[in-house]
C-alpha positions as CSV (number, residue, x, y, z in Angstrom):
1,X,0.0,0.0,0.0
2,X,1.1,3.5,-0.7
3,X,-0.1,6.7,0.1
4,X,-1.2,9.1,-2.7
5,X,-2.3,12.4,-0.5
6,X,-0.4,15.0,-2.3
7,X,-0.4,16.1,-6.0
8,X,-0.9,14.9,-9.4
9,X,1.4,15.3,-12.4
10,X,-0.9,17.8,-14.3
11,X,-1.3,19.9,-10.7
12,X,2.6,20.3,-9.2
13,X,3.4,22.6,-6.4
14,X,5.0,25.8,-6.2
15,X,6.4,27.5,-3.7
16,X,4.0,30.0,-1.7
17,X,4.9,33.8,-1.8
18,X,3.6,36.5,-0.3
19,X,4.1,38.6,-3.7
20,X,2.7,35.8,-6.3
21,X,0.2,34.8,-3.9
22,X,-1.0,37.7,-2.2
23,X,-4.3,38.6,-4.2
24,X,-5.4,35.3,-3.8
25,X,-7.7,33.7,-1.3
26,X,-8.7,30.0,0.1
27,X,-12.7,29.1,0.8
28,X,-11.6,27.1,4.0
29,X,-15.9,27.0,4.4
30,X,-16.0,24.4,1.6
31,X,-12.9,22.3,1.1
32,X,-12.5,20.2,-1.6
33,X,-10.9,16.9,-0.8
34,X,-11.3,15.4,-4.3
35,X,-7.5,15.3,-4.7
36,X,-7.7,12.3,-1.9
37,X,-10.8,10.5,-4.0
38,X,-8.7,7.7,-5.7
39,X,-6.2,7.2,-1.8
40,X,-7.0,4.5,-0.5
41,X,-4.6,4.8,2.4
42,X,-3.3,8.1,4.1
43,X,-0.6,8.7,5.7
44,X,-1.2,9.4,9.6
45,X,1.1,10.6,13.1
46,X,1.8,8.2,15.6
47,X,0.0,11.4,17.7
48,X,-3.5,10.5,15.5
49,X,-3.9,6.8,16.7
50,X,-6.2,7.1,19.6
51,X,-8.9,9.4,17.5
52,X,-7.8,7.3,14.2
53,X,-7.7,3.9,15.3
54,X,-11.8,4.2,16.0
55,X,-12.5,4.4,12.7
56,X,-10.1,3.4,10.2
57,X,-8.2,0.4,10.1
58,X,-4.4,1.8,10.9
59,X,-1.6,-0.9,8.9
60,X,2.7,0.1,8.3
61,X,3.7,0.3,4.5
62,X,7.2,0.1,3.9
63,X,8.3,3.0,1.4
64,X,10.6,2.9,-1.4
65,X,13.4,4.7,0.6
66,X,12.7,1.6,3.2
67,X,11.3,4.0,5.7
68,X,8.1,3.2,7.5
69,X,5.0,5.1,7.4
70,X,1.9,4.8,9.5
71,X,-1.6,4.4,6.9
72,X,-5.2,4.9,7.6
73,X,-6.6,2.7,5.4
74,X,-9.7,4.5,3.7
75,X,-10.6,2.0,0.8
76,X,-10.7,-1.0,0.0
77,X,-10.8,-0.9,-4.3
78,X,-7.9,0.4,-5.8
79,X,-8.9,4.3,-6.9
80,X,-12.0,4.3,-4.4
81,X,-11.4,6.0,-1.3
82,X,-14.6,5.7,0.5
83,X,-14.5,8.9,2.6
84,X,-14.6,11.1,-0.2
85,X,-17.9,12.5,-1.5
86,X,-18.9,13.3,-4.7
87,X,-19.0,16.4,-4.4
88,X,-15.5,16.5,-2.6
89,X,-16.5,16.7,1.3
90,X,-15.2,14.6,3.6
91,X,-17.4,12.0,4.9
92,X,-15.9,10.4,8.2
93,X,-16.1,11.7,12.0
94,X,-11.9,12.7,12.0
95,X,-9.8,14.2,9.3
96,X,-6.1,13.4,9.1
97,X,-3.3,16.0,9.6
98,X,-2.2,15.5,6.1
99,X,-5.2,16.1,4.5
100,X,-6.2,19.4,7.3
101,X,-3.2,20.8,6.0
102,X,-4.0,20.5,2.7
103,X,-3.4,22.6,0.0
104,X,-0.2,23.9,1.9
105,X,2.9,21.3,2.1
106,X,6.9,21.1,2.9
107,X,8.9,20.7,0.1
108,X,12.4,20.4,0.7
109,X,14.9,22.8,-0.7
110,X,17.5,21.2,-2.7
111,X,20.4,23.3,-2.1
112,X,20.6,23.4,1.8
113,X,18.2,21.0,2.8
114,X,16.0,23.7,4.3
115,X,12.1,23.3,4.1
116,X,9.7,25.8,2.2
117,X,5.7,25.9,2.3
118,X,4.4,24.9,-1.0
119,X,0.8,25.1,-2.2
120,X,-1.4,23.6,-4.9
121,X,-2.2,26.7,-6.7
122,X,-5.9,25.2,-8.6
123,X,-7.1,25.3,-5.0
124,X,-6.5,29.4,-4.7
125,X,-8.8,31.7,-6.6
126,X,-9.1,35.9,-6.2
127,X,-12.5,36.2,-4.8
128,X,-13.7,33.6,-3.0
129,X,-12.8,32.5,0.6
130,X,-10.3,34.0,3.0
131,X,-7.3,36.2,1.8
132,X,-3.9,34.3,2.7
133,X,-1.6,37.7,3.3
134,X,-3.0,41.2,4.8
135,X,-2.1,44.4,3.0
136,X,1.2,44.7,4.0
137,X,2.3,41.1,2.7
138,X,1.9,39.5,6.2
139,X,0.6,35.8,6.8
140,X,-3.3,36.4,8.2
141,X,-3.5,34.4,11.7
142,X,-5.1,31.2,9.8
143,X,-2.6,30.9,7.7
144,X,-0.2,31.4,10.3
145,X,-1.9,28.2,12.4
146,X,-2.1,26.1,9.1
147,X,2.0,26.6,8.8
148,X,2.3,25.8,12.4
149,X,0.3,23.0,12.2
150,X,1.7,21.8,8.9
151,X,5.2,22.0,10.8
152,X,3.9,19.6,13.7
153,X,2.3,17.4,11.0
154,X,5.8,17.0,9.4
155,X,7.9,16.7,13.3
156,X,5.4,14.1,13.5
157,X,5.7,12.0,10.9
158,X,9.2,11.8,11.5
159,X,8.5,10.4,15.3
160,X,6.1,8.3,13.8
161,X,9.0,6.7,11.6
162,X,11.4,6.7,14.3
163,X,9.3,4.4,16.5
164,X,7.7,1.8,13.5
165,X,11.6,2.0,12.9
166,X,12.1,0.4,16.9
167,X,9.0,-1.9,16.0
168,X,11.1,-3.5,13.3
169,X,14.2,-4.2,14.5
170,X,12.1,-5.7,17.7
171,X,11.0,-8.1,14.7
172,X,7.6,-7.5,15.5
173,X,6.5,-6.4,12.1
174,X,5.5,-8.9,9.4
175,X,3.6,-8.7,6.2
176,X,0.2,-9.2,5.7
177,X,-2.5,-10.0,3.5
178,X,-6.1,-9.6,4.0
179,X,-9.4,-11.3,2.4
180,X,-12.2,-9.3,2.2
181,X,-15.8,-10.6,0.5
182,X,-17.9,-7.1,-0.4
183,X,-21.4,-7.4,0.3
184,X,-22.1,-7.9,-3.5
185,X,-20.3,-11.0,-3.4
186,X,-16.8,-9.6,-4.8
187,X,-13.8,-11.2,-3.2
188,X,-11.1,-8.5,-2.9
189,X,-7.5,-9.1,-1.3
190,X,-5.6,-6.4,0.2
191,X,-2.0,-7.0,0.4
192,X,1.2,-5.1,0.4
193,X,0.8,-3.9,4.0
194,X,2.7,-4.9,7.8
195,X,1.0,-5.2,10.9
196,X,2.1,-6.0,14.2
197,X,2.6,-9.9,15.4
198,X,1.1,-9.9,18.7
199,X,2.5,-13.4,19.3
200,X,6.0,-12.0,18.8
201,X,5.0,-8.6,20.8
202,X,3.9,-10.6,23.6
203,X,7.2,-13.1,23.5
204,X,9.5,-10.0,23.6
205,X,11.9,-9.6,26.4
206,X,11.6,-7.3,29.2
207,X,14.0,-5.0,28.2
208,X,12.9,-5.0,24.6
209,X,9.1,-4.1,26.5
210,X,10.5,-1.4,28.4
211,X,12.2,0.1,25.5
212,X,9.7,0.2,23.1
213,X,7.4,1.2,26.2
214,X,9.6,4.3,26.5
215,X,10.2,5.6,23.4
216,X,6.3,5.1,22.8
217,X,6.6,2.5,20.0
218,X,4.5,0.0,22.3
219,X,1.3,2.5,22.3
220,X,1.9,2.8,18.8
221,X,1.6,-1.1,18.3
222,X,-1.2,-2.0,20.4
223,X,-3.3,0.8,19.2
224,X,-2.6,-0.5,15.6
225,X,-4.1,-4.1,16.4
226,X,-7.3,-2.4,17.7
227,X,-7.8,-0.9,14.9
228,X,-8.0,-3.4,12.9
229,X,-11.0,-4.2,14.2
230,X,-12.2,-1.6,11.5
231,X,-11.6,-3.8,8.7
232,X,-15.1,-4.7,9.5
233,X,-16.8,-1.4,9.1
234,X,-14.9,-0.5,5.8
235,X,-16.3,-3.3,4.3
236,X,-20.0,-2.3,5.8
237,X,-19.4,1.4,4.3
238,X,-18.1,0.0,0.9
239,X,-21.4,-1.9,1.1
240,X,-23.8,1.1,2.2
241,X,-22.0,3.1,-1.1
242,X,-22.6,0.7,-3.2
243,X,-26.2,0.6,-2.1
244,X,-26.5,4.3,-2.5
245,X,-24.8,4.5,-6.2
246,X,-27.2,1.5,-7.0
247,X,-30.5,3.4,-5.7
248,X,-29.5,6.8,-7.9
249,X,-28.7,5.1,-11.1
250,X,-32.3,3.2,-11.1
251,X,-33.3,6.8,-9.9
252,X,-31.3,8.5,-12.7
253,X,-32.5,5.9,-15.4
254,X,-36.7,6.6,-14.3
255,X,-36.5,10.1,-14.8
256,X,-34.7,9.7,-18.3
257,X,-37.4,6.8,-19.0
258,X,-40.3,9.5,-18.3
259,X,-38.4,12.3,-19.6
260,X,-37.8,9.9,-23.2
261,X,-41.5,9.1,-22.9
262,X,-42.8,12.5,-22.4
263,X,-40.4,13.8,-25.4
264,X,-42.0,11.3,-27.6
265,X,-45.7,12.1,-26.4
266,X,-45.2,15.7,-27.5
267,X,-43.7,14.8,-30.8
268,X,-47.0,13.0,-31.6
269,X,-49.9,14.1,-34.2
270,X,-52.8,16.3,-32.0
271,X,-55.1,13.9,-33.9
272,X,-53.3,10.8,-32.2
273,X,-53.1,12.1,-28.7
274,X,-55.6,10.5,-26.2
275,X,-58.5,12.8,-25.3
């Protein structure tokens, strides 16, 4: 599994600036999370498990670099993230960091290694929403909170590596694959993800315990297996969707039957109308 929370080829970032930027505003009162429709995974902190792990289930994916990241898992179809409306709103009870701190991101400078705030600039228009610098080419307090929390979001991550990092090398971590039947009858399997051996967790030695306790890597792992308990649910929502989509394309088709059959009605001879 791999995340796919940030941009797409035809929509890159650029770096925000108060001069390039500064007519422009953000309608924060209707975000758009249609960037995150085809995710089905997204990348969380280690500080997001207790309000995370109630509703999604919460796997490790090891990245390209071999780093490991922390996923909500938020479909179960490839392309078919199931907390994404149709009209872009978000349709779960908690929103993850990286996807609150969207359209703003760190992008790292090549030359020094220093981080600058990027944004997706489709997301900015000039007259509707909140401007993003005051007259005088200063950050407005929201944007100065979205930057502050975009710079916890990132410190977190990193944590969040550090400690999956302590999980492997406790040997804890082995990969998994899942069967899921949809209501429908479909038999999908998820693969490509790491969980948490609880046999091994439980067979560690104390002073493995104590130092994963410690650097908080054990929360980390036991809050991960009770999530998984939300494997369930995602295939009870995937279920509910399906449902819904079903119900508006019958609705959909009716109305173009009667529309069709009233088109034809009117195209008729007045002599051959009914009285």
């Amino acid at each position: 599994m791999t995340t796919d929370t940030h941009t797409r080829d035809n929509n890159p970032l650029v770096i925000l600036h108060r001069e390039t930027h500064g007519h422009l505003k953000l309608n924060r009162a209707a975000p758009d999370y249609g960037f995150a429709r085809d995710s089905v995974t997204v990348a969380l902190t280690v500080g997001e498990l207790p309000a995370a792990c109630a509703e999604f289930p919460c796997v490790m994916a090891r990245q390209p670099d071999g780093a490991l990241s922390l996923l909500a898992v938020t479909g179960l179809q490839v392309g078919h993230n199931l907390f994404v409306g149709a009209d872009g709103a978000w349709l779960g009870q908690y929103l993850p960091a990286t996807l609150a701190t969207w359209p703003f991101r760190l992008v790292r400078e090549s030359d020094d290694g220093r981080f600058l705030v990027a944004v997706r600039p489709d997301t900015l228009n000039p007259s509707v929403g909140d401007p993003l610098f005051n007259a005088q080419g200063q950050e407005l307090p929201w944007l100065l909170e979205r930057l502050r929390q975009l710079t916890e979001t990132d410190a977190g991550l990193s944590e969040t590596a550090g400690q999956l990092a302590q999980l492997d090398a406790a040997g804890v971590l082995t990969e998994r694959s899942l069967q899921v039947i949809l209501p429908d009858g479909r038999d999908l399997e998820l693969n490509g993800f790491l969980t948490v051996d609880e046999a091994r967790l439980q067979a560690l030695p104390e002073k493995t315990v104590h130092e994963l306790h410690t650097c908080g890597a054990l929360s980390l792992a036991y809050l991960h297996l009770l999530s998984l308990r939300q494997f369930r649910q995602l295939v009870l929502r995937s279920g509910d969707q399906a449902k819904q989509q079903a119900a508006q394309a019958a609705q959909a088709l009716q109305v173009a039957v009667a529309q069709s059959d009233t088109t034809r009605m009117a195209d008729l001879p007045v002599s051959m109308l009914p009285a």
